[in-house]
N, C-alpha and C positions, 0 to 999 in steps of 0.2 A: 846645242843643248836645248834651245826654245824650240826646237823642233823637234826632240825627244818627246817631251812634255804635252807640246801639243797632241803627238802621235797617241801616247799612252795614254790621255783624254780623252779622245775618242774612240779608244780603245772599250774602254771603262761606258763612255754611253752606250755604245752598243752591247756589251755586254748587258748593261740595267735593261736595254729596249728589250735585248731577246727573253728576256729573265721576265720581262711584264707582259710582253706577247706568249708566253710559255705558258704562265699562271690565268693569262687571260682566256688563252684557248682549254686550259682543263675548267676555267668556273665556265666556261660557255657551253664545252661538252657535258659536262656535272650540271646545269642547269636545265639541257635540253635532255637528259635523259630522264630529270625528273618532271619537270613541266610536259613534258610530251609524252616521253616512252612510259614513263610509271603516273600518269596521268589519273588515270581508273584507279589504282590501287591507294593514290595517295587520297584520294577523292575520300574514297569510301572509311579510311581512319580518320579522315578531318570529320566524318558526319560520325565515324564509333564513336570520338571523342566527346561532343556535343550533342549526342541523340541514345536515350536508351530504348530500345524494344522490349514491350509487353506481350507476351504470347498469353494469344486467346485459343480456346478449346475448339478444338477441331471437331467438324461433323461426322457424325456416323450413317452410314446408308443402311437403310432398312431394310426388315427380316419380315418376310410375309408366310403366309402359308399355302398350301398347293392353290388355294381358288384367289389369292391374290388378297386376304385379308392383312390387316398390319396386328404384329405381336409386339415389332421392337422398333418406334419411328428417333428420331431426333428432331427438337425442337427447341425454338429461340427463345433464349428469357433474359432479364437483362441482371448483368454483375456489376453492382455499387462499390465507388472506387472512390476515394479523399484525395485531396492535395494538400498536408498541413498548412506549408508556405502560404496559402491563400484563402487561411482562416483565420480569423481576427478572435475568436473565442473559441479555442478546443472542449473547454471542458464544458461551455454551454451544449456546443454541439453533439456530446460523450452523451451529455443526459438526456439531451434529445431524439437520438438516434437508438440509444441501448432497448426502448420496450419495443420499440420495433424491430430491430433485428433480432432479440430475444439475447443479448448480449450483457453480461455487466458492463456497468459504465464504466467499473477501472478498466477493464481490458480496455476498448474502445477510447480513452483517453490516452492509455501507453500508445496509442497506435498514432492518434494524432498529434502525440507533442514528440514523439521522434526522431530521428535526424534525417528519413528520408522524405522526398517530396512526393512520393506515388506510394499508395498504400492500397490494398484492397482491405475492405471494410466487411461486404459478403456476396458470394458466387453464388448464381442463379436465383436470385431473388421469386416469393410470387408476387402477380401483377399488384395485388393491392397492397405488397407491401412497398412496391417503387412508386404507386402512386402517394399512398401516404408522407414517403422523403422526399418527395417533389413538392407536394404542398407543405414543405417547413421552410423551404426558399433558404437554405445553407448554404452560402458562396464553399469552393470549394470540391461539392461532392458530385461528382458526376455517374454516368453509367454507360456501359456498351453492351452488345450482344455480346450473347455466348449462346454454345449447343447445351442442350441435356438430355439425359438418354431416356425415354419415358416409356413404360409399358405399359399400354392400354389394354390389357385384362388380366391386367394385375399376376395372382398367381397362376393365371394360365398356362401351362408348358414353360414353368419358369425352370425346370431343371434340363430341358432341354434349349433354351432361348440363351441362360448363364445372365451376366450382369456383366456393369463396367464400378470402375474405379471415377474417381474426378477429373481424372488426368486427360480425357478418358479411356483407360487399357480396357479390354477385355479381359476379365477375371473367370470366368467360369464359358462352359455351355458355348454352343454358336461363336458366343461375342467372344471366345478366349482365341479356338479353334479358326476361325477367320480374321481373327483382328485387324491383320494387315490388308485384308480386302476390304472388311468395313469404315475402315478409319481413311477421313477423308485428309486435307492437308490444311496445317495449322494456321490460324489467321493472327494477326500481329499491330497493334497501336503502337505509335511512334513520339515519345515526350519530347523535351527539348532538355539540354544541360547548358550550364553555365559554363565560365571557364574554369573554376573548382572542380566541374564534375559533380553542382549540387541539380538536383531535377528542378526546372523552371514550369510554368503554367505550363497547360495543354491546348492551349489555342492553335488553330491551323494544327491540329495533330491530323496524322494519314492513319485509316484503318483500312488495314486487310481482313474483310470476312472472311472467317473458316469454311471450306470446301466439303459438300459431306463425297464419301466413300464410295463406294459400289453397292449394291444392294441383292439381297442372298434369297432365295425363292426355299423352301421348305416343303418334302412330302407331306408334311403333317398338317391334317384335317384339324381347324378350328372344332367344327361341329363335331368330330369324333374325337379329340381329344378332349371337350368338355362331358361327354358321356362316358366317360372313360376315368376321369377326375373325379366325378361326380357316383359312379358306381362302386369305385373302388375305396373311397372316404364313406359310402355306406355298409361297404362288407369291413373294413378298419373297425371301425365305430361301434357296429353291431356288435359284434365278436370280442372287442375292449383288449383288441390285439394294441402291440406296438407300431407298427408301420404297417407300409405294404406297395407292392411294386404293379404295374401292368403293362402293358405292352400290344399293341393292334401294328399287326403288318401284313402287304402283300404278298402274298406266296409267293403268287407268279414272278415279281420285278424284284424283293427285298425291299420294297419301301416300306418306314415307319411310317405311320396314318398318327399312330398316336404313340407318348409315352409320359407314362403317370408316376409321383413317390406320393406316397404321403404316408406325414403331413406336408407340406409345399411351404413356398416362404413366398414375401412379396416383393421383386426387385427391385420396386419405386422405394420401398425403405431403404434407410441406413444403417439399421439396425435388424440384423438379417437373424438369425437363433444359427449357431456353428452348424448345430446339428443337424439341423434341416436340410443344407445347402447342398449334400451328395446326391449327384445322380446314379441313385443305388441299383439304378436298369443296368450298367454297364459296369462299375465302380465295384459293387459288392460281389462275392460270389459264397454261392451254398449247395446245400448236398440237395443234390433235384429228388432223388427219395424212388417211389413207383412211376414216377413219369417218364426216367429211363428204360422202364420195361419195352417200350414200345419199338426202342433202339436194338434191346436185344431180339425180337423176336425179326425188326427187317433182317437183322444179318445174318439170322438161322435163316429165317426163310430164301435168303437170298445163296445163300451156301447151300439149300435142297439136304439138310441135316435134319429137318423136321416137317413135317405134314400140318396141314391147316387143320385139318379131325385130328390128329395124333392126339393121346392121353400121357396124362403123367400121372404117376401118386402123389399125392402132397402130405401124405403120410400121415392127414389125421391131426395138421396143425400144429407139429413138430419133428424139428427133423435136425443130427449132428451131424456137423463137417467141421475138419477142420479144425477140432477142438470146443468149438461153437456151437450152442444150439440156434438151430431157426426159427422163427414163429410166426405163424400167420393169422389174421384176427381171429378170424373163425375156422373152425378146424374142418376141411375138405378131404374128400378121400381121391377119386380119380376126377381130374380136370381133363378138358381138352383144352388147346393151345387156346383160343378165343374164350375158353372161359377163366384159365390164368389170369388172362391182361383184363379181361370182366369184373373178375371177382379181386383181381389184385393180390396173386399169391404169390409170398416170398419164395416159398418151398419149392413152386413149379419153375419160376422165373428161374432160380440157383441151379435145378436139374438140365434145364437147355441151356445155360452160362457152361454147365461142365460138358455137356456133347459139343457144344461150338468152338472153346476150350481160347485159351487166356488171349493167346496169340492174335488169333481171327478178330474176338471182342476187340482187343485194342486198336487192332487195327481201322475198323469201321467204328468206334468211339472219336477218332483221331477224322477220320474221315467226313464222318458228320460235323466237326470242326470243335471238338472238347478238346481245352488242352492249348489250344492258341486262342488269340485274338482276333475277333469274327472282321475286325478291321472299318468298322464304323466311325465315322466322320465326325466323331466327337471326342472328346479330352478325358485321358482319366484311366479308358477301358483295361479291365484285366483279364487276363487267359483265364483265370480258373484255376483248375487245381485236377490232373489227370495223369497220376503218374508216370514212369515209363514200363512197362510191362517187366522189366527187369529185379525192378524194387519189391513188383506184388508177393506177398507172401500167398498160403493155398487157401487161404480163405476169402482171398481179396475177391478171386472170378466169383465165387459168391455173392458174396455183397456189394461187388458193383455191378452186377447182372440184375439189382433191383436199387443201385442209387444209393448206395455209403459205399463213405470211402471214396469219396471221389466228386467236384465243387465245381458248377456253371453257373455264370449270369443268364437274367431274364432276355438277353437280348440273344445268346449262345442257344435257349430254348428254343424260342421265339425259330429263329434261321434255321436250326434242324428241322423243329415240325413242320415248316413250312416245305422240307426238301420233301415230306412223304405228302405233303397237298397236294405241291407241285407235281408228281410222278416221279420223284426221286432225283432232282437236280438241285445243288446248296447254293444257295445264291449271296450274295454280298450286300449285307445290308446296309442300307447309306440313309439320308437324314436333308441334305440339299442336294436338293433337284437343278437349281440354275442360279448362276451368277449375270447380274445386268449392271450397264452404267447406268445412269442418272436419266439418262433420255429414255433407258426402259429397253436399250438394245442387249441381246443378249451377247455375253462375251464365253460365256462356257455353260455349257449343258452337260446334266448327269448321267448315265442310262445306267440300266441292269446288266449287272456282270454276274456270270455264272462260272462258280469257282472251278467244281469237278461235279462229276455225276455220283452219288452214293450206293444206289442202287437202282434195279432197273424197275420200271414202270409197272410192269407188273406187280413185282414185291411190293410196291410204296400203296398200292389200289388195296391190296389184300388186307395189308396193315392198317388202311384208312379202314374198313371196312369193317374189319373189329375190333377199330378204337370206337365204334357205334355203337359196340353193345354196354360200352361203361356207361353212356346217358339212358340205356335200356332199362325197361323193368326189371329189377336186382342186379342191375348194376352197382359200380359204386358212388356215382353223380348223375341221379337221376333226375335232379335240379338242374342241372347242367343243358338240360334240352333244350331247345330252345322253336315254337311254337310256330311251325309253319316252313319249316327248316330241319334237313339233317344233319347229324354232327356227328362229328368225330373228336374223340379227345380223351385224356388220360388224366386222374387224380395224381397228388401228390403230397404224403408226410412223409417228413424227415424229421429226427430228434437233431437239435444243436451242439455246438461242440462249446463245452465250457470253458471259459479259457484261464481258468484257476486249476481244476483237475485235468485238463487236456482230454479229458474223457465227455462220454456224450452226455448233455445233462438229462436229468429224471422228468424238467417239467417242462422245459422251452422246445416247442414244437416249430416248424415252419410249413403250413399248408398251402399247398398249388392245387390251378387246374389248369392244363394247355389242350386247346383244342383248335378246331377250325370249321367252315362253316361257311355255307352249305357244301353236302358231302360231296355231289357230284361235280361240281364245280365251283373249288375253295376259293372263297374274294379275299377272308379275312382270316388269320392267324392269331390268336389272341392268348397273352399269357396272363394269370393273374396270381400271384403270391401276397399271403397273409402272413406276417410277421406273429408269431407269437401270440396266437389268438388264447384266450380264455375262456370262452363259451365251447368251444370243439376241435379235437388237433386234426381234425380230418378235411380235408383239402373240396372232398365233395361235399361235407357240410358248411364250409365258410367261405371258398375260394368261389366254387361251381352256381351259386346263384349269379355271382355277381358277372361271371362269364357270361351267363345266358341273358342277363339281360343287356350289357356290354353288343353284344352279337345281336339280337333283335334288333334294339335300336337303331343299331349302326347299318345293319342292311336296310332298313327300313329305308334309314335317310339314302344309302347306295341303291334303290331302286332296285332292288335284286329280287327277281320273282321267287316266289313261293316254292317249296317243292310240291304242295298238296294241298287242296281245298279247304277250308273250314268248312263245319258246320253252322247252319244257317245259327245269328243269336240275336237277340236284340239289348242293342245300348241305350238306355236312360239318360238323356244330360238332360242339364241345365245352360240356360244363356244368364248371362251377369251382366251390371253394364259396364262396372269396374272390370277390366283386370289384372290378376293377379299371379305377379312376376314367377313365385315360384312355387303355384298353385294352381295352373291356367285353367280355364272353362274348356268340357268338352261344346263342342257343335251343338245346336241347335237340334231340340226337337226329340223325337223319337226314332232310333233308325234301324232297320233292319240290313241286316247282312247275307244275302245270299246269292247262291252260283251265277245267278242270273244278273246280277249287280250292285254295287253297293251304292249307297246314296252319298254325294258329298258332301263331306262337314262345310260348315261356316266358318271356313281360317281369317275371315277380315279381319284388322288390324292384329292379328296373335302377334306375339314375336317368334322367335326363329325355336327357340326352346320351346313354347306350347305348341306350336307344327310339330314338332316332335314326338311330343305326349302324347297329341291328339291320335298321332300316325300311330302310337306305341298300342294305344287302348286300342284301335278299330284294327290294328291290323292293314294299313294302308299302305301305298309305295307312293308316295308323292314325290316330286321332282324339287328341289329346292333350288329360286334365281337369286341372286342378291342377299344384302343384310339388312337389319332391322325391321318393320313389321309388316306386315304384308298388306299389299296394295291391292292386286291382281290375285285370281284364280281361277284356274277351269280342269273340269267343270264347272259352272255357276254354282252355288251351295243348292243341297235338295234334289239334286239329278243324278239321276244312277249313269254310276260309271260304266261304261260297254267295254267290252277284252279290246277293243283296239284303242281306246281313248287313250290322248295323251293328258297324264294327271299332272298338276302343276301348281305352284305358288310361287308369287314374284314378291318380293320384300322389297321395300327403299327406308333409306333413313326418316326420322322424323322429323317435320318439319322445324 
C-alpha cells in the first residue's frame, strides 16, 4: 500500500516537471522568436510608440532654359514651429508673434494652448521675419528648413513653367507634367512622446533634409521668350483686345523657343486671378479663318489639280453655294492662284476647295495634323475641332477651304506652317530638351521626331513663295515684313462663335498672323493671335506688326544673316550716364552704316535687353555670351565691323 502511494507521487512529480519543462520551452521559444527573430520589427513600434515624424517639404530640381538660365529653382527658408508644453505664457507669446506673422492673436493663441505638443505656427517664413522672432527670445519656438518653389522672373513663361501647390505638387505647366521627375524625396524631424503618446521637447531631435529632384532643360529661349511677351502685351494693349496668344518655333526640329498668353500671372503669388492661369497656346482652340488658305492651295498643288498662274473668277466679291452667299472684302474679278492667298479671297479659295473636293481636303487637313493632338509635352492640350468628312454638309468644303467651320490651337498652326518651312515634313513639337540629376549628368535627352511627310518639297517651296506676296506691296500684311529679311506668312480673321446663339457673333473677331522667316532658309516659325481687338478685326492690321517685330528681333539676337543689304543711313544717339532699364541709350556718337562696314556701338555695361534695342535700331547681328551686363566686346566700340569679324558681347552679373 506505501508503495502504491509512493509510486503515484512520483508519478504526479514528474508529471508537474514535464508540464513546467513543456511551458518552459514554449516561453523560451516565444521569447526567442520575439527578442531575436522579430527583433527589427518590434524595435521599430517601440520607437512609433514614443517618436512622432514631421515631414518637411521636399525639394524640387530646376527648370532652366535652352542656354542654361534658371526659370524655376528651389530654395531654403526657414518654417516656424511652437512647442506649447514649453511655454510658460501663450497668450503673451500670441501677441507677440501675431504682427509678425501677420496673424490674429486669437488664431495663434488657439494654437498654443492646445492639446498638442508640435504645432506649426508659419511655413517658409522671410529672413527678417525669422530674424525678428529670434530676437523676442520665446522658449519654446523653434525653426527648420524647408524648400520653396521660387520663380525668378516672375511672369516670365509662367504658362509654360506651371506652379506648385505647398505640398509641393505640381499644379499646372512643366511642374504638373514632370512632377514625378522634379520632386525630390521628403525630408523628416523626429520629436519624442511620452508614454501617453503626449509630444515632449525636441531636444536631440534627428532631421532629415529634403532631397531636391532631377532637373528638366527647356527649348525655350529666355531672350526670345521675353520679346515675344513683351511684343505681343503691346499688340494686346494697342488694339484694347481681350487676350492674345504667340508662339516662336523651330521648323527644322519642332522646338518651342518661346510661348506667350496674355495677360500672364505671377507664380510667386498665391493669389493667382483663375482666369489668367490657361495655357491658351495649347488649351484653347478657334476657327484659324484665311490662314488655312495656305493648306488648301499645298494639297491642290500637291494633287497637280491646279497651276501656280492658273486664274479663277471671284465673281466680283460675291458668290452662292450651297445656299450660302460668299463674300470677299473687296470685290475681285479674275485672280490668279498667288493672288487668292495675296489678296485673301474667300471666293477663289471655295472654287479650288471644290476642284480638290471634300475627300482629298480632309484628308491632307488630317494630315498636317488638325483634328488630333499635336502631342506636346505639356498638360491640358486639345485636338481641335475638325470634323469627320462624313458629317460635312455641301457648304462645309467651302467654308473650311478658307477656315470656318473648323477649330486649331496656336501650337496645331504653329507645327503645320512649320511643315511648309521645313519642305513639307510635320514634326513633333516638344518643349524639354533634357532631363539631368543633380550632379548635372544627363539621364535622358529629347531629339526631333518627324511624324509623316505632308507633302513634297517642291509644293511646300512654291507655297512658301507666295505666302511672300501677303507682306508684298498690296498684300494684306504689309506690316508684316520684316526688314532685312524675307517672309512668308498668312493673315488671319475669324468671326466668334456665341455661345448664347450658337451662331457666329456680329462683333468678336479673332485676328492672326503666322509666318516664318527668313524665306530661304526658315529658323523661326511664329504665330501671333489677338483676342477680340477693337481698334481693327483684321489680323494684318493688329496681329502682323507685332510678328515683324517678334522676328527682327529674334533673328537679330540668333545671328541670322540678312537676306540683302541696306541702304547706307546715319543714326543720331546719345550717351547718358544713367541707365535706363526700359529705355536703354543708343551707342555713342554719330554712326554711319554702310556696305563697307558698320561702326560698333558702345554696349559697356547695357544690359542684355538694351543689346537688343541697340541690335534692333542699327540693324546688327551680335553674338550674345552670358547674363547681366556686359563686360566685354569686339569689336572695341567706334571700329567698323569687316564681313569676316566675329561680332560679340559677353555679359557677367553685377557685382
Amino acid at each position: 500500500m506505501k508503495d502504491g502511494r509512493e509510486k503515484w507521487a512520483r508519478v504526479r512529480i514528474r508529471l508537474v516537471g514535464g508540464a513546467f519543462a513543456f511551458f518552459f520551452a514554449i516561453t523560451s521559444a516565444r521569447a526567442f522568436y520575439l527578442q531575436v527573430v522579430q527583433k527589427d520589427q518590434f524595435l521599430k513600434l517601440a520607437e512609433k510608440q514614443h517618436q512622432k515624424v514631421v515631414q518637411l517639404t521636399p525639394g524640387r530640381g530646376g527648370i532652366y532654359d535652352r542656354n542654361n538660365s534658371e526659370l524655376a529653382v528651389s530654395i531654403e527658408m526657414d518654417s516656424c514651429f511652437a512647442e506649447p508644453r514649453n511655454m510658460d505664457d501663450a497668450a503673451d507669446a500670441a501677441s507677440r508673434l501675431a504682427p509678425i506673422l501677420g496673424t490674429s492673436v486669437d488664431v495663434l493663441q488657439r494654437k498654443l494652448t492646445g492639446s498638442k505638443g508640435f504645432v506649426w505656427l508659419q511655413r517658409r517664413l522671410m529672413p527678417d521675419q525669422v530674424q525678428r522672432i529670434k530676437q523676442l527670445g520665446i522658449d519654446g519656438i523653434g525653426f527648420v528648413k524647408e524648400s520653396k518653389r521660387f520663380y525668378p522672373h516672375s511672369e516670365m513663361a509662367s504658362h509654360v513653367i506651371g506652379f506648385t501647390g505647398m505640398d509641393p505638387e505640381g499644379l499646372e505647366g512643366i511642374e504638373r507634367k514632370y512632377d514625378s521627375v522634379l520632386l525630390g524625396s521628403t525630408g523628416y524631424m523626429v520629436t519624442e512622446r511620452d508614454a501617453l503618446g503626449r509630444d515632449i521637447a525636441l531636444k536631440n531631435t534627428v532631421v532629415k533634409s529634403a532631397s531636391k529632384g532631377q532637373s528638366i532643360t527647356l527649348t525655350l529661349d529666355k531672350n526670345i521668350q521675353y520679346i515675344t511677351e513683351k511684343e505681343l502685351a503691346k499688340a494686346v494693349q494697342s488694339s484694347r483686345a481681350v487676350g492674345g496668344i504667340a508662339v516662336v518655333m523651330e521648323p527644322s526640329t519642332g522646338k518651342v523657343l518661346a510661348m506667350a498668353n496674355y495677360p500672364g500671372f505671377n507664380p510667386n503669388l498665391s493669389d493667382r486671378p483663375l482666369q489668367h492661369l490657361r495655357n491658351k497656346a495649347i488649351v484653347d482652340s478657334f476657327e484659324p479663318g484665311s490662314t488655312f488658305k495656305v493648306f488648301l492651295l499645298a494639297a491642290a498643288l500637291e494633287e497637280h489639280i491646279i497651276g501656280a498662274h492658273e486664274t479663277f473668277n471671284c465673281e466680283n466679291g460675291s458668290y452662292e453655294i450651297g445656299g450660302r452667299v460668299i463674300h470677299d472684302t473687296h470685290k475681285y474679278g479674275t485672280l490668279s492662284v498667288s493672288d487668292i492667298l495675296k489678296y485673301s479671297s474667300n471666293i477663289g479659295s471655295a472654287k479650288i476647295g471644290a476642284r480638290l473636293g471634300a475627300e482629298r481636303l480632309y484628308n491632307y487637313l488630317r494630315s498636317f495634323g488638325f483634328g488630333e493632338r499635336s502631342g506636346i509635352d505639356l498638360p491640358g492640350e486639345v485636338s481641335g475641332n475638325l470634323r469627320n468628312r462624313n458629317q460635312w454638309v455641301p457648304v462645309d468644303l467651302a467654308t473650311i477651304s478658307f477656315g470656318q467651320g473648323v477649330s486649331a490651337t496656336a501650337v496645331q498652326l504653329a507645327t503645320a506652317f512649320s511643315a511648309l518651312a521645313n519642305g513639307g515634313m510635320l514634326m513633333k513639337p516638344y518643349i524639354v530638351e533634357r532631363i539631368s540629376d543633380s550632379q548635372g549628368t544627363v539621364l535622358q535627352k529629347f531629339e526631333p521626331q518627324v511624324r509623316r511627310r505632308v507633302v513634297s518639297k517642291e509644293t511646300a517651296s512654291r507655297v512658301a513663295k507666295m505666302m511672300e506676296g501677303v507682306t508684298a506691296e498690296g498684300g494684306t500684311a504689309i506690316s508684316a515684313a520684316v526688314e532685312g529679311y524675307r517672309v512668308g506668312g498668312k493673315t488671319g480673321t475669324a468671326q466668334k462663335v456665341d455661345p448664347v446663339t450658337r451662331g457666329y457673333s456680329i462683333d468678336k473677331r479673332t485676328a492672326s498672323f503666322i509666318g516664318f522667316a527668313p524665306l530661304s532658309d526658315p529658323k523661326l516659325t511664329i504665330v501671333v493671335i489677338v483676342d477680340e481687338p477693337k481698334t481693327s478685326p483684321y489680323g494684318g492690321v493688329v496681329a502682323a506688326p507685332a510678328f515683324s517685330a517678334i522676328a527682327l528681333r529674334s533673328l537679330c539676337y540668333l545671328n541670322v544673316p540678312k537676306d540683302k543689304k541696306e541702304k547706307p543711313k546715319i543714326v543720331q544717339v546719345e550717351a547718358k550716364a544713367e541707365v535706363d532699364e526700359e529705355d536703354p541709350p543708343a551707342a555713342e556718337g554719330s554712326i554711319t552704316e554702310s556696305g563697307e562696314g558698320e561702326v560698333m556701338p558702345n554696349f559697356r555695361m547695357m544690359s542684355m535687353r538694351q543689346v537688343l534695342r541697340v541690335m534692333e535700331q542699327k540693324g546688327l547681328n551680335v553674338k550674345l555670351l552670358g547674363s547681366g551686363r556686359v563686360v566685354e566686346q569686339n569689336p572695341p566700340p567706334g571700329r567698323k565691323i569687316g564681313p569676316s569679324d566675329r561680332v560679340w558681347v559677353r555679359l557677367a552679373p553685377a557685382a
